[in-house]
C-alpha positions, 0 to 999 in steps of 0.5 A: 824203220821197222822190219817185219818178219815174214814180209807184209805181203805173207803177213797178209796172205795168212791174216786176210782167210783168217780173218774172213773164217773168223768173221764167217764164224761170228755171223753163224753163231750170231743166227745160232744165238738168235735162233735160241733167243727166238725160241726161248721168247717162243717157249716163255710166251707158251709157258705164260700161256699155260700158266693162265689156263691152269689158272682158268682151269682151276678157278673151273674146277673149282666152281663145278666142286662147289655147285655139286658140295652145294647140290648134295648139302641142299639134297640132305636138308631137303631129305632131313626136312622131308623126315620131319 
């Protein structure tokens, strides 16, 4: 038979709080990791929701630009038209 030293009694007076702090630790950093998966979920659906209205807001500037060129370009062919 083997022989432990220290006895198994110590042996286990020392693994036992251990091994408790070891598994209280991991449940800490498990909700720490989940917090930053919650927030980076959080900041990836706010950046594609950014992303879509710099698109919509674009494709609006962009439409308001071409109704004012179209305006001022028909305000200069009605004016040479009327010098004729």
């Amino acid at each position: 038979p083997y022989e432990f030293l220290p006895d198994p009694k110590s042996i286990l007076e020392e693994i036992v709080p251990v091994s408790f702090k070891v598994r209280l630790f991991k449940c800490f950093l498990d909700a720490a990791v989940s917090e930053q998966i919650a927030r980076m979920v959080a900041m990836r659906g706010a950046t594609e929701n950014a992303d879509e209205m710099v698109r919509s807001l674009t494709m609006l500037y962009n439409r308001a630009r071409q109704s004012q060129i179209t305006r001022e370009l028909a305000e200069i062919i009605g004016g040479a038209a009327a010098l004729e």
